[in-house]
C-alpha positions in Angstrom: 96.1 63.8 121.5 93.8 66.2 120.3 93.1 68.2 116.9 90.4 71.4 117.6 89.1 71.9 114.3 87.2 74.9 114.2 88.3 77.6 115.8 88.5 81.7 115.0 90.7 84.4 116.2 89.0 86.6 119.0 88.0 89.6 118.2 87.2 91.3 120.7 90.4 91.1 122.0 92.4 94.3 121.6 95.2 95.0 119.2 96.7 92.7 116.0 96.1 89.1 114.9 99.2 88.6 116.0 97.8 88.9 119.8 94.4 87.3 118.5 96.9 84.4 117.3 99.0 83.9 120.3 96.1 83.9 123.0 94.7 81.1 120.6 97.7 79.2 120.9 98.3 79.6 124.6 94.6 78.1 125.1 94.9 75.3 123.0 98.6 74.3 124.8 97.1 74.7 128.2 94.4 72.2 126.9 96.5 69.9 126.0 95.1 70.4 122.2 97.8 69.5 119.9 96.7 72.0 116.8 93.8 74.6 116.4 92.1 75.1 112.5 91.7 78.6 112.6 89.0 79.9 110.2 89.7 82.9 109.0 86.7 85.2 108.6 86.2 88.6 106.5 83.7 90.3 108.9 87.1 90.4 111.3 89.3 93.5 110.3 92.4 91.6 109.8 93.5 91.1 106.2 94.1 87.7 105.0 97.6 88.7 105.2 97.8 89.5 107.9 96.2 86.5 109.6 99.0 83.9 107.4 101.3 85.7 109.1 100.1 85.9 112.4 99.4 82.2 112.0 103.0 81.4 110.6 104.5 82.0 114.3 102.9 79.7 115.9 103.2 75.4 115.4 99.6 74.7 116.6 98.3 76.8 114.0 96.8 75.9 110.6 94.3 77.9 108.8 91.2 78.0 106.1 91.1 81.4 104.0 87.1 83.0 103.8 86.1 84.0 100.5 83.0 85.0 99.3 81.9 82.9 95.9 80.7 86.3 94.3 83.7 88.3 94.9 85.9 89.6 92.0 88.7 87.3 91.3 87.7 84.7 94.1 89.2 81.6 92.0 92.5 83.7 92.5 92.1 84.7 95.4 91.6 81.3 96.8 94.7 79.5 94.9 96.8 82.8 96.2 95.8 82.5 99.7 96.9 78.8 99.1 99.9 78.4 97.4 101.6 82.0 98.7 99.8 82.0 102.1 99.7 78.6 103.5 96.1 78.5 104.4 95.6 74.8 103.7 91.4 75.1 103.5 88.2 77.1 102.1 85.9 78.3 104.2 82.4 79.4 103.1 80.1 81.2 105.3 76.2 81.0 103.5 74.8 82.6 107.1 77.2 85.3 107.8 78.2 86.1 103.9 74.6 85.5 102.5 75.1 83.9 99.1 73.8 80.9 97.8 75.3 77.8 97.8 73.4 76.6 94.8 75.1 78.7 92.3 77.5 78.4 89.6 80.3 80.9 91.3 79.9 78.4 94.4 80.4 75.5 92.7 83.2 76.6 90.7 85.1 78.0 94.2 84.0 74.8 95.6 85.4 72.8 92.7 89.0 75.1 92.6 89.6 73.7 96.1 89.7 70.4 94.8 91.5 71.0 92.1 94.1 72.6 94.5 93.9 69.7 97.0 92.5 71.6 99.7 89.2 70.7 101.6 86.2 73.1 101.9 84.4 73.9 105.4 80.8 75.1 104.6 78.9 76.7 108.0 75.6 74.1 108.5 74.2 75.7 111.4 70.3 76.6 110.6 69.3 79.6 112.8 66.5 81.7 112.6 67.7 83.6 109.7 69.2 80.7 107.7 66.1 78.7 108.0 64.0 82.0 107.2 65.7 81.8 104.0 65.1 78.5 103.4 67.3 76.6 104.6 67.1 72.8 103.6 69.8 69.8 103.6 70.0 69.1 99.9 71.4 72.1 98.8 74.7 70.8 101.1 74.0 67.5 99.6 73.9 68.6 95.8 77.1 70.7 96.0 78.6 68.0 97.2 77.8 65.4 94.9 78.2 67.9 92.4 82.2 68.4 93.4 82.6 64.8 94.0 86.5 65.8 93.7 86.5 68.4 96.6 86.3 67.0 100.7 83.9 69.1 102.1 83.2 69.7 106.2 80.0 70.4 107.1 80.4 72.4 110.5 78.0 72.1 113.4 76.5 68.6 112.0 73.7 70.6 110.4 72.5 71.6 114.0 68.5 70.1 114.4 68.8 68.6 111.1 71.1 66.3 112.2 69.6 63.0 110.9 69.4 64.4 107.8 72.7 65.5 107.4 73.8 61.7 108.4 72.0 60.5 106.0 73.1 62.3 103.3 76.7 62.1 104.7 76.4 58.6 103.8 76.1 58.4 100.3 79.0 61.2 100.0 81.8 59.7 100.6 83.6 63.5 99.5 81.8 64.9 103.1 82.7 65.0 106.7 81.4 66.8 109.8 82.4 68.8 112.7 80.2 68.6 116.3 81.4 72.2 116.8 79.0 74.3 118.6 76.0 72.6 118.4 77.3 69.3 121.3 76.8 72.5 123.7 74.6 75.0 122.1 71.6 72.0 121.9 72.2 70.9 125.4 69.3 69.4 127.1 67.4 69.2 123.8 67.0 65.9 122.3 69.0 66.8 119.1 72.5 65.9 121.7 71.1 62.4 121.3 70.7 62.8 118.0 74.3 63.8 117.0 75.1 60.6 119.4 73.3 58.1 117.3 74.4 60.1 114.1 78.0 59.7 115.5 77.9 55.7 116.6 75.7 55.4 113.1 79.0 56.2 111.3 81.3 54.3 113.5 82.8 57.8 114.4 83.8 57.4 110.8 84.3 61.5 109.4 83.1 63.5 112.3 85.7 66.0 114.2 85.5 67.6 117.0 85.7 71.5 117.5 85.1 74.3 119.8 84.0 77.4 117.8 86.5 79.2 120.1 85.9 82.2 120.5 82.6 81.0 121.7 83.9 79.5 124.9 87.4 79.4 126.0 89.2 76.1 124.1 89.6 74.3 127.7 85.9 74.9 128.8 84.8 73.6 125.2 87.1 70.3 125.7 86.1 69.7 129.1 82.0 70.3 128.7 82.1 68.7 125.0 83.6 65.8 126.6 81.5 65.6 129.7 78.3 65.4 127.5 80.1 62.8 125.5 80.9 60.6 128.1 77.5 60.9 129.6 76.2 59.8 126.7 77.7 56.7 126.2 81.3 57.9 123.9 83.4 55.1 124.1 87.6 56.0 125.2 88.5 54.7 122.0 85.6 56.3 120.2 86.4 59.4 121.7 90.0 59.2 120.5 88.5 59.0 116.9 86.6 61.9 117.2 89.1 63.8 119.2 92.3 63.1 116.9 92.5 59.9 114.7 89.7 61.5 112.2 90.9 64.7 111.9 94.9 63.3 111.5 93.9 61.5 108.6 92.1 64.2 106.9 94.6 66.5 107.5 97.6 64.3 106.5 95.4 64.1 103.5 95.9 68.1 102.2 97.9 70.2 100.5 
């Protein structure tokens, strides 16, 4: 059994979400994943509408809403998109959306989630541009500890900071992490061993797997994600944790 939890609609595929959704879908049954998080994203041209629709047809679909903490009416769009949508997550994009995760309109978006039982996905991946604009592991940390009440994902495992990230991880108990991207992006750099010790340092305690589909196809992900794994020493039953039990908990968890 297997939870994918990060994945997006392709784009570049022609037509409606709808089509976007249902190519998803076929992937993830081909691979054998039982359910795909789709993370909605507001640089697609899909509405939010019309991705909770899309994503209603099909039973290995769930989804997080993208809002942007300085929008107009973002509280209310957020407990909209949750209670009349479905979407059952917040995602937050500091790279893609540039705003900063440091102020108040964040961490009253951040804080709504957990008021509406809903966890938050924050994008921890520090490119060129996001560490150009200083990126740095505490500001995660302090929005975290700051909405103690809100279970927060950090995607990507913080990418080369990945030590840090574990660290901090572990005097949050509100925060979790996804290996999403990076397990492939960082291959043959020693930050793969990194994200392995940060891994069997938490007893595979919070961390998911994902795919960032569209990236690479969902079955190419699984199978290279778990090559590397193996190689590296990822027990079967660790494995299994990181694969499904983690994720089935947290999810089991939401709204």
């Amino acid at each position: 059994m297997i939870i994918d939890t990060h994945v997006h609609l392709n784009p570049s595929l022609d037509g409606t979400a709808l089509n976007a959704a249902n190519e998803l879908s076929r992937q993830l049954r081909d691979a054998g994943v039982e359910l795909g998080i789709v993370l909605q994203l507001q640089l697609h041209a899909w509405s939010i509408e019309e991705v909770s629709n899309a994503i209603s047809n099909f039973d290995n679909l769930r989804a997080f809403v993208n809002i942007h903490p300085n929008e107009i009416g973002a509280l209310d769009k957020l407990e909209y998109a949750i209670n009349d949508l479905n979407y059952i997550g917040l995602k937050l994009h500091p790279r893609l959306q540039e705003f900063n995760l440091e102020s108040i309109e964040c961490s009253d978006l951040v804080k709504k989630a957990g008021e509406l039982n809903v966890p938050v996905l924050i994008c921890g991946f520090p490119d060129g541009t996001m560490i150009m604009r200083g990126f740095s592991p505490l500001v995660y940390a302090n929005l975290a500890k700051e909405c103690n009440n809100t279970r927060i994902i950090w995607a990507h495992m913080g990418g080369h900071y990945v030590i840090d990230f574990m660290m901090l991880a572990k005097r949050l108990p509100n925060v979790y992490m996804d290996c999403s991207y990076s397990l492939l992006y960082y291959q043959g750099s020693p930050t793969v061993k990194n994200m392995i010790y940060a891994m069997k340092s938490m007893k595979m305690n919070r961390i998911f797997y994902g795919s960032d589909y569209p990236d690479r196809e969902i079955k190419e992900s699984l199978d290279l994600s778990c090559k590397v794994l193996r190689e590296e020493g990822i027990t079967d039953s660790e494995l299994h944790k990181l694969l499904y039990e983690n994720a089935n908990n947290f999810f089991n968890k939401s709204k």
